[in-house]
DRENDO-1510 file (C-alpha; in Angstrom, 1 decimal, always signed):
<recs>
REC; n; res; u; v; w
REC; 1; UNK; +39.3; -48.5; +195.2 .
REC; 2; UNK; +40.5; -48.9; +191.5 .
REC; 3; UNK; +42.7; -52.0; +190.6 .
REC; 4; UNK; +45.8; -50.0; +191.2 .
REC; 5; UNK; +45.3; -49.2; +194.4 .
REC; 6; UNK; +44.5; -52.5; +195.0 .
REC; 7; UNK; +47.4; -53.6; +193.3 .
REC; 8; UNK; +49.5; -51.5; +195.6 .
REC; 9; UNK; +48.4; -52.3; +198.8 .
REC; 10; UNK; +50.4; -54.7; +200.9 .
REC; 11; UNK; +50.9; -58.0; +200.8 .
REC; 12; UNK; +49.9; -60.5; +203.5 .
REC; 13; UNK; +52.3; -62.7; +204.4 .
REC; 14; UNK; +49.9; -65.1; +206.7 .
REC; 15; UNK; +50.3; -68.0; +206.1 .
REC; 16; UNK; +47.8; -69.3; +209.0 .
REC; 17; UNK; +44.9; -68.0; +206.6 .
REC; 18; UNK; +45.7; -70.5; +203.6 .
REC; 19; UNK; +46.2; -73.9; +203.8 .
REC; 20; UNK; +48.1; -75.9; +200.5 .
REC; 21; UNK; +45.8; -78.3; +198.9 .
REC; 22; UNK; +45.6; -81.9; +200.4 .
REC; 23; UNK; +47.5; -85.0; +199.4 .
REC; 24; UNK; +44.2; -86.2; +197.4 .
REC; 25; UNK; +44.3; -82.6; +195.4 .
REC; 26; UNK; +47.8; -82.8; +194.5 .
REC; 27; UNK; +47.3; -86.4; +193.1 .
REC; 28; UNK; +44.4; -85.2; +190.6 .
REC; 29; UNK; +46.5; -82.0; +189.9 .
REC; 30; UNK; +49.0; -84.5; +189.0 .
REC; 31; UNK; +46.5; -86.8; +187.4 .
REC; 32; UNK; +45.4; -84.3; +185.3 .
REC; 33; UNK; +48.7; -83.3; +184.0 .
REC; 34; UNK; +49.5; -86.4; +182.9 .
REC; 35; UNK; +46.3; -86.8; +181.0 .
REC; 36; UNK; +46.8; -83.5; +179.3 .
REC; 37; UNK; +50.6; -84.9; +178.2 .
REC; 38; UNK; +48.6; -88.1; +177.0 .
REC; 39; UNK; +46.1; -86.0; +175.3 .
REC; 40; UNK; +48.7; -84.4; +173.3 .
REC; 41; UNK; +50.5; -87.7; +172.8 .
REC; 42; UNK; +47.8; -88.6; +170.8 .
REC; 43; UNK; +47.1; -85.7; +169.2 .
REC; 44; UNK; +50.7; -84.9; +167.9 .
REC; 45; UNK; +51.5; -88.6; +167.3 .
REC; 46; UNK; +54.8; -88.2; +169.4 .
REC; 47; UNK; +55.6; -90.0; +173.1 .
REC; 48; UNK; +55.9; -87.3; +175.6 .
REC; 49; UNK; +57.5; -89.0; +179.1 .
REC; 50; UNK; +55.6; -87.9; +182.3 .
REC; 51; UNK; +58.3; -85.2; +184.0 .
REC; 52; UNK; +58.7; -84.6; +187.9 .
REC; 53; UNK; +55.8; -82.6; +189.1 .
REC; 54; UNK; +56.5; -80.4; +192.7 .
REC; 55; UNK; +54.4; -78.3; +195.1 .
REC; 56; UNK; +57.3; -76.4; +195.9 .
REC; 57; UNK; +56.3; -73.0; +194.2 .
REC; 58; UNK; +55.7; -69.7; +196.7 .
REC; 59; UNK; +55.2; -66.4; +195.8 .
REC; 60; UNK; +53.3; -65.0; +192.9 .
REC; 61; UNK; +53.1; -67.5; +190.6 .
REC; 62; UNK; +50.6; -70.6; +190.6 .
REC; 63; UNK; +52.7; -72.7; +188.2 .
REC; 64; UNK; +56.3; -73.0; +186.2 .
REC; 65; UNK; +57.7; -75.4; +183.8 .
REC; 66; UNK; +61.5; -75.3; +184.5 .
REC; 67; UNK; +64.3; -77.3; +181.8 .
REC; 68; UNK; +67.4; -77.0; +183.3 .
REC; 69; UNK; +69.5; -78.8; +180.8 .
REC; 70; UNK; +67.8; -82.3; +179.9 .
REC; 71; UNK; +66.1; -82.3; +183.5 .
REC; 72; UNK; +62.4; -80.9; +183.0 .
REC; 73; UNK; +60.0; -80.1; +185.5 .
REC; 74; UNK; +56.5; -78.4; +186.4 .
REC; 75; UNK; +56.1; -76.9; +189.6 .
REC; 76; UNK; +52.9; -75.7; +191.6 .
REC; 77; UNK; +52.1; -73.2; +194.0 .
REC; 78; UNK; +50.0; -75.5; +196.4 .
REC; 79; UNK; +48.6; -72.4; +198.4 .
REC; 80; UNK; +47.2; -70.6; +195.2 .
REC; 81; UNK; +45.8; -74.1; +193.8 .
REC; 82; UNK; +44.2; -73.9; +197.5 .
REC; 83; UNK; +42.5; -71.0; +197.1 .
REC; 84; UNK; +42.3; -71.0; +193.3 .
REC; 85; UNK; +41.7; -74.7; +192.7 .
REC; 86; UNK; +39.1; -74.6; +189.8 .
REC; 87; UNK; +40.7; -71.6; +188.0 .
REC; 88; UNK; +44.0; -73.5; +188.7 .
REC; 89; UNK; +43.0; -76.9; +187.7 .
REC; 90; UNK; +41.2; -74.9; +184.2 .
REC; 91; UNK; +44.2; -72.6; +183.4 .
REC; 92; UNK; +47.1; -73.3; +185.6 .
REC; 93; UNK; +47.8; -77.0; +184.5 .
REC; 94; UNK; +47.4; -76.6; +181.3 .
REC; 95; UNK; +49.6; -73.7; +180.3 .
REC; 96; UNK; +52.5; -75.3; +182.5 .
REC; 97; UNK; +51.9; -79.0; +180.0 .
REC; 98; UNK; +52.1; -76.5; +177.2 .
REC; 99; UNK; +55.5; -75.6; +178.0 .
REC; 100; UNK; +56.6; -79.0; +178.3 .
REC; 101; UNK; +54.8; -79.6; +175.1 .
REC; 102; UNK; +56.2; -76.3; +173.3 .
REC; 103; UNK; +59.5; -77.4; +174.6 .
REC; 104; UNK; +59.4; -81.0; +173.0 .
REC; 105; UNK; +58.6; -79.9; +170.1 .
REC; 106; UNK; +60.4; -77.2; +169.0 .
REC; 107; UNK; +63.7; -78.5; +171.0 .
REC; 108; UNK; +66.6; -76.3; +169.1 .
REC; 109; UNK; +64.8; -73.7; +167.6 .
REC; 110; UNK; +64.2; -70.3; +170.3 .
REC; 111; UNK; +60.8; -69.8; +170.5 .
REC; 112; UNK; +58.9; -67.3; +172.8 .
REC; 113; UNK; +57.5; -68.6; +176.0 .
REC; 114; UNK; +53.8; -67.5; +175.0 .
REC; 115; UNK; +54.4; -67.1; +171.5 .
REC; 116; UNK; +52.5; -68.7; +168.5 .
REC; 117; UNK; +54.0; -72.1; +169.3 .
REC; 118; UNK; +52.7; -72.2; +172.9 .
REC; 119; UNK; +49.2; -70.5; +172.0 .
REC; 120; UNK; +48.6; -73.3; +169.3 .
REC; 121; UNK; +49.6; -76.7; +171.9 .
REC; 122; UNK; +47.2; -74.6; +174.3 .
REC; 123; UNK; +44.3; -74.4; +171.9 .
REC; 124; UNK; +45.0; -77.7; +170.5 .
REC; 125; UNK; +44.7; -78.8; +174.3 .
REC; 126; UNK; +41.1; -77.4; +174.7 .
REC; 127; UNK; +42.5; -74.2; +176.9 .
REC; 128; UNK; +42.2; -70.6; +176.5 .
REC; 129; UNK; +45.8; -69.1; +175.6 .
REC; 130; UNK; +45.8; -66.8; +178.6 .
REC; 131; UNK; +49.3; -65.4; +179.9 .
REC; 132; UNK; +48.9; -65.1; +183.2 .
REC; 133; UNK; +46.5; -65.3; +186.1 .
REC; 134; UNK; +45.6; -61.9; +188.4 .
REC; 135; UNK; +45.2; -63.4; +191.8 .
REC; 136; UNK; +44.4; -61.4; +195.8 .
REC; 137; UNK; +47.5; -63.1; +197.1 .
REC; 138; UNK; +45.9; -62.4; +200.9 .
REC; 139; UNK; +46.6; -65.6; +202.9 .
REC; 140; UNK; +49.0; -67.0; +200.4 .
REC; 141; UNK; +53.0; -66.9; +201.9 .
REC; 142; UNK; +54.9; -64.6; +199.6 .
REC; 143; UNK; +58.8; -64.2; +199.8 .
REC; 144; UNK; +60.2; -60.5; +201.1 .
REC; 145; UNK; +63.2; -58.7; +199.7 .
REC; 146; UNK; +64.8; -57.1; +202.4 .
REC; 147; UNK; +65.5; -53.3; +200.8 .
REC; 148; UNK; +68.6; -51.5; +201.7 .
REC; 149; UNK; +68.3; -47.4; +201.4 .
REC; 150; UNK; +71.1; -45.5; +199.3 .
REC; 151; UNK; +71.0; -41.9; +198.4 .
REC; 152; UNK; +71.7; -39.5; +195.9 .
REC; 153; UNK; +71.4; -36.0; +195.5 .
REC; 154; UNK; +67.7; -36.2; +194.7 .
REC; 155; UNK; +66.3; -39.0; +197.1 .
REC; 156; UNK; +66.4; -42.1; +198.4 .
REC; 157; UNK; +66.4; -45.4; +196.1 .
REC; 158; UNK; +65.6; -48.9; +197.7 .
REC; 159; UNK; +68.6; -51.1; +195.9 .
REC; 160; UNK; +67.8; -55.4; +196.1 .
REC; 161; UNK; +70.3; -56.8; +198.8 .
REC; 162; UNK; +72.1; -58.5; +195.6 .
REC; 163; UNK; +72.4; -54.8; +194.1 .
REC; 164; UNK; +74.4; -53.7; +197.6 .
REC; 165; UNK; +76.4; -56.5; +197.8 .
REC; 166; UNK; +77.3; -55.9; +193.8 .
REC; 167; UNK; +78.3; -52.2; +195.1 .
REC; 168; UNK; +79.8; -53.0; +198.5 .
REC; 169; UNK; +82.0; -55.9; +196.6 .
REC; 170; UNK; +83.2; -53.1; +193.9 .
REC; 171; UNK; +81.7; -55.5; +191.2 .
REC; 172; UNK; +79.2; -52.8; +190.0 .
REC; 173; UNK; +77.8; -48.8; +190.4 .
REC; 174; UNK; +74.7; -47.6; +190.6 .
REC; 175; UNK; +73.4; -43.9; +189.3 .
REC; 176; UNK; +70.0; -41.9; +189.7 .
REC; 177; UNK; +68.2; -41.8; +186.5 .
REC; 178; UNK; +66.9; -38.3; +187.3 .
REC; 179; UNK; +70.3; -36.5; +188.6 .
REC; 180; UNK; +73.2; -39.4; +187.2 .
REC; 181; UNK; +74.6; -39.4; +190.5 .
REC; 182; UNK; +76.4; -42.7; +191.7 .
REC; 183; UNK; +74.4; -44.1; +194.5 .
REC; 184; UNK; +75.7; -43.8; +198.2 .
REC; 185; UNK; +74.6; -45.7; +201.5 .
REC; 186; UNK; +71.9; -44.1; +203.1 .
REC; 187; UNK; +73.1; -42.4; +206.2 .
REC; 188; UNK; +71.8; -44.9; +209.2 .
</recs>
C-alpha cells in the first residue's frame, strides 16, 4: 500500500487502544520544557518566564504554542506523546519552546511560524528544524466533522456544518468550481 493510500484510509477513533502519558511523563515533558526555555535564557542573554503548559491537545497535532494577546501557552497532545514519547520528547518539545522563543524575540515584527527566525532558536537549541511530524494516528481520539451533503448540477459536495449554517443563515453562497452552480441541499 503506498503512503497515499495509507494516508487515505480511515481514521480510528478508539480511544480504548491509547492511553495519555502518566502524571510522571507529563512532569518531565514539562521539565524538559522549562530546561529548553532556560537553555535559551542563557544562550540569548534574555529572561524568558516559564508559560502554562496543557495536555489538552486532541486531534492531529502533538504540540501548539498559542499567544492569545499577552497570555502564552504550549499545549500537548498526551495520547501522541503516549505513543510517540521519544520522537515527541526529541522534536515535539522543542519546536513548541521555539515558538515561545521566536515569539519573545521578535515581538512586533510578523515573522513566519517556521521561517528563518524559528529554524535558527531551533538549531541554536540543539534540534532539527523539522515542520511537522507524520504520525499512524490508530488509537489516538481524533475529533469528527459531521458533513452535510449539497448538490449541484454535477455532484454532491460535503459542505463543513459551519459552511451550512453560513448558507442556511443567508450569511454566505456556495458554487461548484467545475459547473459555478450555487450549492443546494442534498435531497434527503
Amino acid at each position: 500500500m503506498n503512503l497515499y493510500n495509507r494516508m487515505m484510509q480511515p481514521i480510528a477513533t478508539d480511544t480504548e487502544s491509547i492511553a495519555p502519558i502518566s502524571e510522571q511523563q507529563k512532569a518531565e515533558v514539562q521539565d524538559l520544557a522549562l530546561n529548553y526555555m532556560a537553555c535559551a535564557s542563557r544562550i540569548y542573554k534574555k529572561p524568558f518566564t516559564s508559560i502554562p503548559i496543557t495536555f489538552d491537545l486532541r486531534g492531529k497535532c502533538a504540540g501548539m504554542y498559542r499567544r492569545n494577546g499577552r497570555e502564552k501557552l504550549i499545549r500537548f497532545n498526551p495520547w501522541l506523546f503516549a505513543k510517540y514519547y521519544k520522537q515527541s520528547i526529541e522534536q515535539t518539545i522543542p519546536h513548541e519552546v521555539a515558538h515561545y522563543i521566536t515569539d519573545c524575540l521578535w515581538p512586533f515584527r510578523r515573522v513566519k511560524p517556521h521561517g528563518k527566525e524559528w529554524k535558527s532558536v531551533m538549531q541554536t537549541l540543539g534540534a532539527e528544524p523539522r515542520v511537522t511530524g507524520n504520525f499512524d494516528l490508530t488509537g489516538i481520539p481524533v475529533k469528527q466533522y459531521q458533513r452535510i451533503d449539497y448538490s449541484c448540477a454535477c455532484k454532491i459536495h460535503q459542505l463543513s456544518l459551519i459552511r451550512h449554517r453560513r448558507l442556511l443563515s443567508g450569511q454566505a453562497e456556495y458554487r461548484c468550481r467545475d459547473c459555478k452552480q450555487l450549492l443546494k441541499a442534498a435531497a434527503e
